[in-house]
C-alpha positions, 0 to 999 in steps of 0.5 A: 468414388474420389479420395477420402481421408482421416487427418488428426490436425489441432488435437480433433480428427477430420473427414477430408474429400479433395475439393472440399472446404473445410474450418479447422484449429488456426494454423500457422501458415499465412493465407494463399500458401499451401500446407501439408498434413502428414498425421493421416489415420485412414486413406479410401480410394475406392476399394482400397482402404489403408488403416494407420497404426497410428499413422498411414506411412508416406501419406500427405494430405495438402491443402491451400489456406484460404483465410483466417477468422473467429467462429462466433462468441460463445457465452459463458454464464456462471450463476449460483443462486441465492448468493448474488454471485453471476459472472459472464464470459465471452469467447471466440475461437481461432480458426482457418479454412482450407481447400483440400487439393491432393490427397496422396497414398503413400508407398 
């Protein structure tokens, strides 16, 4: 079984396995860096499992920044009926992808 984690990264929480790609709030860090999380709530690596409180001690999950982008328009549309009032509202969230590369325990 490889290395599974809990972050808490951008105000949500993600299920990251090594290898894997994933989309998540936009960070800072310029695309083809690499970046740490250190916020991580739950580490698995076969049958051992550690469990934060809040946080798993001396964890780091890091992960190369592969590119950054908007998810599609989400559309808004207000209505009230009967009143001539409707209002239309686009918007588009920023996000990144990742790789995950190395999940480590800490000590």
């Amino acid at each position: 079984m490889a290395k599974v984690a809990v972050i808490r990264t951008g105000g949500k929480q993600y299920k990251v396995i090594e290898g894997e790609t994933l989309e998540i709030e936009r960070l800072t860090a310029a695309p083809g860096t690499s970046t740490e999380f250190s916020d991580v709530l739950l580490l698995i690596d076969d049958a051992d499992v550690k469990i934060g409180k809040p946080n798993v001690s001396g964890a780091k999950v890091t992960a190369e920044v592969l590119i950054h982008d908007r998810a599609p328009k989400v559309i808004a549309f207000k209505y009230r009926r009967r009143e001539g009032y409707h209002r239309t509202v686009g918007h588009r969230q920023a996000r990144t992808k990742v790789k995950i590369q190395k999940i480590s325990f800490g000590k």
